[in-house]
C-alpha positions, 0 to 999 in steps of 0.5 A: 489685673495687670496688663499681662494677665489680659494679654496673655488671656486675649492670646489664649482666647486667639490661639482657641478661636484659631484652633476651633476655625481649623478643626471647622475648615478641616471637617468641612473639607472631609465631609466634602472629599467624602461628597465628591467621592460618593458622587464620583462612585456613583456616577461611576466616574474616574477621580483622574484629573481630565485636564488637557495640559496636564495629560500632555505635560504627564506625557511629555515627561515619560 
């Protein structure tokens, strides 16, 4: 085979291993919001975020 036939072949290998890593990163982070989400519904929590310069900055700009 010749050397662009390997490459192009390490690159579709690449491009595939990459995708499969971010389908994995992107589950993973759904999964957790939904977790997050679960636990503040049932710990009848807010999703706000409670952040002291951020509530002062939000009530410095209004």
């Amino acid at each position: 085979m010749d050397d662009i036939t390997y490459l192009s072949i390490a690159y579709l290998g690449m491009i595939f291993g990459i995708a499969i890593w971010t389908w994995t990163v992107v589950s993973r982070s759904r999964i957790l919001e939904r977790r997050i989400t679960a636990m503040e519904d049932s710990l009848n929590i807010d999703s706000k975020p409670i952040d002291s310069i951020a509530a002062t900055n939000d009530a410095d700009e209004e």
